[in-house]
C-alpha positions as CSV (number, residue, x, y, z in Angstrom):
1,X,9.1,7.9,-8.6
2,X,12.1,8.8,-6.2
3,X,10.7,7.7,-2.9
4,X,14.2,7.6,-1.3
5,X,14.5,11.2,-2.3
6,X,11.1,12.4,-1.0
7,X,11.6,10.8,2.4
8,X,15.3,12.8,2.4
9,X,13.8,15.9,1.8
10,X,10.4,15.4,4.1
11,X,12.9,14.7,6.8
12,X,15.0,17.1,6.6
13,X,12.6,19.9,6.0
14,X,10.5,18.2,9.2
15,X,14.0,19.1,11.3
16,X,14.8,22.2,9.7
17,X,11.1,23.8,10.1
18,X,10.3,22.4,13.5
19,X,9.2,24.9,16.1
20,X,11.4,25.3,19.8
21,X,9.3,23.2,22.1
22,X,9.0,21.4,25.4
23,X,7.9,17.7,24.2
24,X,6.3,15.0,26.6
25,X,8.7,12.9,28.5
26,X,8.1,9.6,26.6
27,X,7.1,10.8,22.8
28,X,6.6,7.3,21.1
29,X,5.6,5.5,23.5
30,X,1.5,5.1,24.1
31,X,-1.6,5.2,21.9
32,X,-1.8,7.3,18.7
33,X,-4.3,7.9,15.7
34,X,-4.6,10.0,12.2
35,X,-4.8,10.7,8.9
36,X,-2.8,9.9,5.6
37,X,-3.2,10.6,1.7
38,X,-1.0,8.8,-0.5
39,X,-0.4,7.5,-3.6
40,X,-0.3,3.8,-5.6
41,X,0.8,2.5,-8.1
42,X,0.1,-1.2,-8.9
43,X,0.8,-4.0,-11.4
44,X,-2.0,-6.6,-12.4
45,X,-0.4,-9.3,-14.8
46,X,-2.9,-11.8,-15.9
47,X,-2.4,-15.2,-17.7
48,X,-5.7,-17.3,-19.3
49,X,-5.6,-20.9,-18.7
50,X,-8.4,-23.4,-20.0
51,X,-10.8,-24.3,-17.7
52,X,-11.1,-27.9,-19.3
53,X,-7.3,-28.1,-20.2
54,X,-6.1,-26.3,-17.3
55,X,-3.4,-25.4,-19.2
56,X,-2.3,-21.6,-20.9
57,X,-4.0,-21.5,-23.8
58,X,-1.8,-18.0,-25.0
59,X,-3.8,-15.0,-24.2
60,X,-2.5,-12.8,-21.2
61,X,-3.2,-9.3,-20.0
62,X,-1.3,-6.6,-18.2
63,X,-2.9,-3.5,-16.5
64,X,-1.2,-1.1,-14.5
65,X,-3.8,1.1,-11.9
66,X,-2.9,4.1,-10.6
67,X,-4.2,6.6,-8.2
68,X,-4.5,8.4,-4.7
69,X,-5.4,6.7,-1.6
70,X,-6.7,8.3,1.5
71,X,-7.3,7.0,4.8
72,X,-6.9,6.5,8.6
73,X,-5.0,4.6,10.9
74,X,-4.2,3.5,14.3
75,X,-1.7,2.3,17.0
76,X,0.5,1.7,19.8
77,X,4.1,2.4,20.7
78,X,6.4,0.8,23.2
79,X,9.7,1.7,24.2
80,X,12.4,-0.7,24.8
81,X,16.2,0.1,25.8
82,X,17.5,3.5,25.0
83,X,16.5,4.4,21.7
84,X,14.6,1.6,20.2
85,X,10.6,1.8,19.5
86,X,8.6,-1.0,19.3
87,X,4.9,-0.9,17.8
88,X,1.5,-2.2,15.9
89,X,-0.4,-0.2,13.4
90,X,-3.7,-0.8,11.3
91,X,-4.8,1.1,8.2
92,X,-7.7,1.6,6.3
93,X,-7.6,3.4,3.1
94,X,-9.8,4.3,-0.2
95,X,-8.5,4.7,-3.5
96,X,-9.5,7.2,-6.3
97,X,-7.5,4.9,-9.1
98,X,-9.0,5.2,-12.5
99,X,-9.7,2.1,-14.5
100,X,-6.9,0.8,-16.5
101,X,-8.4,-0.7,-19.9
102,X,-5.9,-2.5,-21.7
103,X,-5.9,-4.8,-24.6
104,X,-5.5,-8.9,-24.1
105,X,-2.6,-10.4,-26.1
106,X,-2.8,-13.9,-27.8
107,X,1.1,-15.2,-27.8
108,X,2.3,-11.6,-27.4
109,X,0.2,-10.2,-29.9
110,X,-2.9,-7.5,-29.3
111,X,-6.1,-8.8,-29.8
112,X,-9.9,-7.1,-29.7
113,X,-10.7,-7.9,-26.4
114,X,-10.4,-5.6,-24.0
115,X,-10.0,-6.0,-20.1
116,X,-9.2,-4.0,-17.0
117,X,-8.8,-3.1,-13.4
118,X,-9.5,-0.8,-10.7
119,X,-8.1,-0.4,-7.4
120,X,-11.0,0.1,-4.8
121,X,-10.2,-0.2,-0.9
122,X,-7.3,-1.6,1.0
123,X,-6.2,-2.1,4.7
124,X,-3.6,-3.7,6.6
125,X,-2.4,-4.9,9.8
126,X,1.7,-3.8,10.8
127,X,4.6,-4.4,13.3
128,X,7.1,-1.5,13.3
129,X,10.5,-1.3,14.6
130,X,12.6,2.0,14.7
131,X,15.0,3.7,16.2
132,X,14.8,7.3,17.9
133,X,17.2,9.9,17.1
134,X,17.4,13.7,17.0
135,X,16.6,14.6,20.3
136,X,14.3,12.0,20.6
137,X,12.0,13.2,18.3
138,X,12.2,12.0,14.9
139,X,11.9,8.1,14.4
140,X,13.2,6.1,11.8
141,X,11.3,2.7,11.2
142,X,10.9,-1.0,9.0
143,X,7.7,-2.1,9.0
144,X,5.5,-5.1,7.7
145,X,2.7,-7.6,7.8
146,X,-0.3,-8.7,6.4
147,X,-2.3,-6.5,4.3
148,X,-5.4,-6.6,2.1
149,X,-6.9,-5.2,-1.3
150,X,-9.9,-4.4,-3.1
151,X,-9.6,-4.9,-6.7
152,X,-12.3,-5.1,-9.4
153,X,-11.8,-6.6,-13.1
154,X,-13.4,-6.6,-15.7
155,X,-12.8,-9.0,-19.2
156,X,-14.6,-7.2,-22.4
157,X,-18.8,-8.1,-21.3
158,X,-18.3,-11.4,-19.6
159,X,-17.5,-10.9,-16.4
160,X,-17.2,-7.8,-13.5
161,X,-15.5,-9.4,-10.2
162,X,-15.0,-7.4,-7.4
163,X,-13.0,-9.1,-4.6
164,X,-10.6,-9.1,-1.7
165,X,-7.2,-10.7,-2.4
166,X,-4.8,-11.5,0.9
167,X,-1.5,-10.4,1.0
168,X,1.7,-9.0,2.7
169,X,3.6,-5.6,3.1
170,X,6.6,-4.3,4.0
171,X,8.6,-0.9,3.6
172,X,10.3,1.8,5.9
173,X,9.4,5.0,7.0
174,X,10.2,8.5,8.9
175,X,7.8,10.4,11.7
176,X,8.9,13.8,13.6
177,X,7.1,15.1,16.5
178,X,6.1,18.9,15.3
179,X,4.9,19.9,18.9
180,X,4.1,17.7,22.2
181,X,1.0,15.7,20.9
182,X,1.4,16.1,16.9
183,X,3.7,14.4,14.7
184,X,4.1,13.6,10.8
185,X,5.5,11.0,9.0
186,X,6.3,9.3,5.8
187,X,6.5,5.9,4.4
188,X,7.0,3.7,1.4
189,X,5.7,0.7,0.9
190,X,5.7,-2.9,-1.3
191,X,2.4,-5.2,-1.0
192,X,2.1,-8.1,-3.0
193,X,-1.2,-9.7,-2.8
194,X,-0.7,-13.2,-4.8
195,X,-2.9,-14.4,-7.4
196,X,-6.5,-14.7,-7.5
197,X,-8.4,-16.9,-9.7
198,X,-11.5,-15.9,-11.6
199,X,-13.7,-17.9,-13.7
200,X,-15.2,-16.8,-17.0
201,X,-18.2,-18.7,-18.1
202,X,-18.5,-17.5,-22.0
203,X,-15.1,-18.2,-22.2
204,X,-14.9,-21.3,-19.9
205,X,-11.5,-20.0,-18.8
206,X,-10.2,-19.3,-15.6
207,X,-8.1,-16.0,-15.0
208,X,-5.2,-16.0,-13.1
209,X,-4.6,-12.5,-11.9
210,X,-1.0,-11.8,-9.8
211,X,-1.1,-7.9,-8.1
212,X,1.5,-6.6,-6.5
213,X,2.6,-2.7,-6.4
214,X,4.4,-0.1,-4.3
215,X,2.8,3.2,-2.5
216,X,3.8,6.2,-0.5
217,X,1.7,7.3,2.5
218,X,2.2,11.1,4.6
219,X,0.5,11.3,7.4
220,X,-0.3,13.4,10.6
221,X,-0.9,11.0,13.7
222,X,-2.2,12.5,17.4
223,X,-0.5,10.5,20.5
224,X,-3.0,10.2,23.8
C-alpha cells in the first residue's frame, strides 16, 4: 500500500478543489468532532511455549487480519506562535476484518491444526503537533500515544479468547479546511500492541501472541 502517495494526492486535490471562501479567524484552534472510515492491516505472530517447561516447544503461528474500520473521534486544538498547532484527540473505531485461518507450524513445518484471528474494536488516545501552511488552512501533523485493540483468537476447538491488548501509536497526517466549520483529513498510522499471553488447557500451553500493524484513516471533522 502507497500511503505516502495517497496523502500526496488527497492533499493536493484538497487544495486544488477547495471552494473561494471567507474562513474563521482562528481555524485550528478550539473544539472539533467527526467521522472516519479506514483501513487495517495487521500482523499477529504467535509462538507456543510449554506451560510446564515454559520453554518453546516448536509450534508457531502467523495470521495476517485485514479489513475496514469505521469510527468517530474527538478533540481540541491550540495554537501556539505563528504557525504551529498544538492538540489531543480520541478515537473509537469498529472493524469489519474477516477471520484470518491459518495453519500452525511445528519447526517451520505446516501441521493440522488450524488457528486464527479477528480484529474487532479499537480506540486510542493522541497528542498531535503540526504546522499550518497554505493560507492557514491546511495542517500538516505527527501524532501519537497510547492506543488499544480488540482482538479475538481462536486455536483449532480449544480455546476462543477475546481480549483487549494495550499498546502505542504513532504516524503523521494532513487536514484542509473545505469551508469555515468543515475540514478533511488523512492519516497513516503504526500501533503495536505487545504480546498477550493466552493459556490453552487441552494443550497445557500458553500462547504468546505479538500484534502490531499499520492503518489509514480519512475523515471529515466539524470545529465549534
Amino acid at each position: 500500500m502507497h500511503t505516502s502517495r495517497l496523502l500526496k494526492l488527497l492533499v493536493a486535490g484538497m487544495v486544488l478543489s477547495a471552494p473561494a471562501i471567507t474562513y474563521a479567524a482562528d481555524r485550528f484552534q478550539g473544539p472539533f468532532a467527526g467521522i472516519y472510515f479506514g483501513y487495517v492491516d495487521g500482523e499477529d505472530d504467535g509462538v507456543e511455549y510449554g506451560a510446564v517447561t515454559g520453554l518453546p516447544n516448536g509450534y508457531a503461528q502467523q495470521a495476517s487480519p485485514a479489513g475496514g474500520a469505521l469510527g468517530a473521534m474527538g478533540g481540541y486544538d491550540w495554537r501556539f506562535g505563528s504557525n504551529f498547532v498544538l492538540g489531543v484527540e480520541a478515537d473509537y473505531e469498529v472493524r469489519g476484518a474477516a477471520e484470518d485461518d491459518v495453519t500452525q507450524t511445528f519447526n517451520g513445518s505446516p501441521t493440522i491444526f488450524a488457528v486464527g484471528t479477528t480484529l474487532e474494536d479499537a480506540g486510542s488516545i493522541r497528542v498531535k503537533l503540526g504546522y499550518e501552511f497554505n493560507g492557514g488552512k491546511t495542517l500538516a501533523y505527527v501524532t501519537g500515544g497510547y492506543a488499544a485493540a480488540k482482538i479475538e483468537r481462536y486455536y483449532v476447538s480449544n480455546l476462543r479468547d477475546s481480549s483487549w491488548q494495550d499498546g502505542w501509536t504513532a504516524g503523521l497526517g494532513v487536514e484542509h479546511f473545505i469551508s469555515d466549520k468543515f475540514s478533511v483529513k488523512a492519516d497513516v498510522r503504526y500501533a503495536d500492541y505487545g504480546t498477550e499471553v493466552l493459556y490453552v488447557p487441552n494443550w497445557d500451553t500458553n500462547e504468546h501472541q505479538k500484534y502490531d500493524e499499520t492503518s489509514v484513516r480519512f475523515g471529515m471533522m466539524y470545529h465549534f
